[in-house]
C-alpha positions as CSV (number, residue, x, y, z in Angstrom):
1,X,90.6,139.3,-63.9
2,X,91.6,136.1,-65.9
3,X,87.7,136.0,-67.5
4,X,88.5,139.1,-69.1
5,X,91.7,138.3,-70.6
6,X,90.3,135.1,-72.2
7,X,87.8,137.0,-73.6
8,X,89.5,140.1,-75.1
9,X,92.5,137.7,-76.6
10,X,89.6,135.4,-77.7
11,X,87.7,137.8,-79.8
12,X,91.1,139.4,-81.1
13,X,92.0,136.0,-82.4
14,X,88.8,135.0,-83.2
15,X,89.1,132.4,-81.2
16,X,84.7,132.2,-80.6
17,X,81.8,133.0,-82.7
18,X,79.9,134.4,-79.8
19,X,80.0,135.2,-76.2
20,X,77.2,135.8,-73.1
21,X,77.4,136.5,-69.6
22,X,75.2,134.5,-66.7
23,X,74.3,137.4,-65.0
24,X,70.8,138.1,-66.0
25,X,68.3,135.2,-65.7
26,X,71.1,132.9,-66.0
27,X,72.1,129.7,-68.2
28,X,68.6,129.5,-69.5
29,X,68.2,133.5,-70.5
30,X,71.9,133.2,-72.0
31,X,71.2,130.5,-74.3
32,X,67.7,131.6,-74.8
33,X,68.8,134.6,-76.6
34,X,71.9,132.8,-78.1
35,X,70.4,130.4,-79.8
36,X,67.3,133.2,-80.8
37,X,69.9,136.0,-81.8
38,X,71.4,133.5,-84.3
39,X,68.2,131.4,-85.0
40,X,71.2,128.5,-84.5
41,X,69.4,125.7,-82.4
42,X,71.7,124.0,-79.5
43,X,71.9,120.5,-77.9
44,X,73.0,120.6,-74.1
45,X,73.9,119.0,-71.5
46,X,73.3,119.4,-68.0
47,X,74.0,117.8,-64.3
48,X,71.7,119.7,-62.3
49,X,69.2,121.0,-64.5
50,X,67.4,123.6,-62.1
51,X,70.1,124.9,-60.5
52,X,72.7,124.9,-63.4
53,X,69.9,127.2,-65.8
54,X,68.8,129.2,-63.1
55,X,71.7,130.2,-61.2
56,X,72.6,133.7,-62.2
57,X,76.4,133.7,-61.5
58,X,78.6,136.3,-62.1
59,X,82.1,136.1,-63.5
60,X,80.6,132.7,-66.0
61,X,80.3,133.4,-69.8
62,X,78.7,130.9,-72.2
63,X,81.1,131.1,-75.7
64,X,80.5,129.6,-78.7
65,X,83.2,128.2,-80.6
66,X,83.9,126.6,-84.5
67,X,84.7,122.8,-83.3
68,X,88.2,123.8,-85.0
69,X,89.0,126.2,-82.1
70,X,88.4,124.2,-79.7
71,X,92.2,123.5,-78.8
72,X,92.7,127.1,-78.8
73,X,90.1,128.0,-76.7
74,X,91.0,125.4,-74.3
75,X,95.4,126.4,-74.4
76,X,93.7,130.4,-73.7
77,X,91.8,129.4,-70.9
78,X,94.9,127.3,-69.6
79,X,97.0,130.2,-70.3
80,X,94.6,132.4,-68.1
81,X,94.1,129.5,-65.6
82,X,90.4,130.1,-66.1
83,X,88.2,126.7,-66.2
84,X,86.2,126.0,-69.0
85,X,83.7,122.9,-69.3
86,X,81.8,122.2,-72.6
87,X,78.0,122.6,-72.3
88,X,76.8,120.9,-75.9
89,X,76.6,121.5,-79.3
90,X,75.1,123.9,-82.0
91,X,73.1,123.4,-85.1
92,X,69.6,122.8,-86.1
93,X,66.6,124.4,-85.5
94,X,65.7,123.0,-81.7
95,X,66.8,123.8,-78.9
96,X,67.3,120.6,-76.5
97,X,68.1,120.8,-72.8
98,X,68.7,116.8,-71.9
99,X,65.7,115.2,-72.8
100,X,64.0,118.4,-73.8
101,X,63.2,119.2,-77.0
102,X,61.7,123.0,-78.3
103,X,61.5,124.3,-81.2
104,X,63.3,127.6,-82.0
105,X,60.3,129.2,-83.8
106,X,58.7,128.0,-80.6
107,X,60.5,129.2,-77.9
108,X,60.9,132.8,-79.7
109,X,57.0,133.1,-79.3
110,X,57.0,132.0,-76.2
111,X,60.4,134.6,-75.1
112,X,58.7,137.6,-76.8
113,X,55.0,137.5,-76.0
114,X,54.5,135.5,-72.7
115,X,54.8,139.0,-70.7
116,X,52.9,140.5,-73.2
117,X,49.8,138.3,-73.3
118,X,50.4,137.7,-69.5
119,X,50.8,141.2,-68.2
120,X,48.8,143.4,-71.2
């Protein structure tokens, strides 16, 4: 598989700062625990809101890259005639999806105690 390539040459040129499948709970569980693992906030950009965070699609990885790698990235993925579109941006403490805004400290509470308070 071409995905797989890309991301075993990636990570042993260290090519990306951090990588995520879609498979569980899709875009919106991947960057939910992205941005939370790193406590890195995120600004992104979507088309189709609903079904582009909810669709859990295998074979789709979310990789976070140092702007300076970008050319890299996008000559491995070119290589390995896998696509590759930009989502957004990192930084911050907020997480923002289009035109909305949470805070990080925010949407941990809310990942880590809604089933919880919800479900005893």
């Amino acid at each position: 598989m071409n995905l797989i390539e890309v991301l075993l040459a990636g990570r042993s040129e260290k090519i990306f700062t951090s990588a995520h499948d879609l498979s569980q709970g899709g875009l919106a569980m991947t960057i939910t625990e992205m941005v939370l693992r790193h406590m890195v906030g995120a600004t992104i950009s979507l088309n189709d809101v609903a079904n582009d965070l909810l669709s859990e699609t295998p074979g789709r990885v979310v990789i976070a890259v140092d702007p300076s790698k970008t050319s890299a990235l996008l000559e491995l993925c070119a290589k390995y005639k896998t696509p590759v579109s930009k989502l957004g941006t990192t930084g911050g403490n907020t997480l923002v999806i289009n035109e909305t805004t949470i805070s990080l400290q925010e949407l941990k509470t809310a990942h880590t105690s809604t089933f919880p308070r919800l479900f005893g």
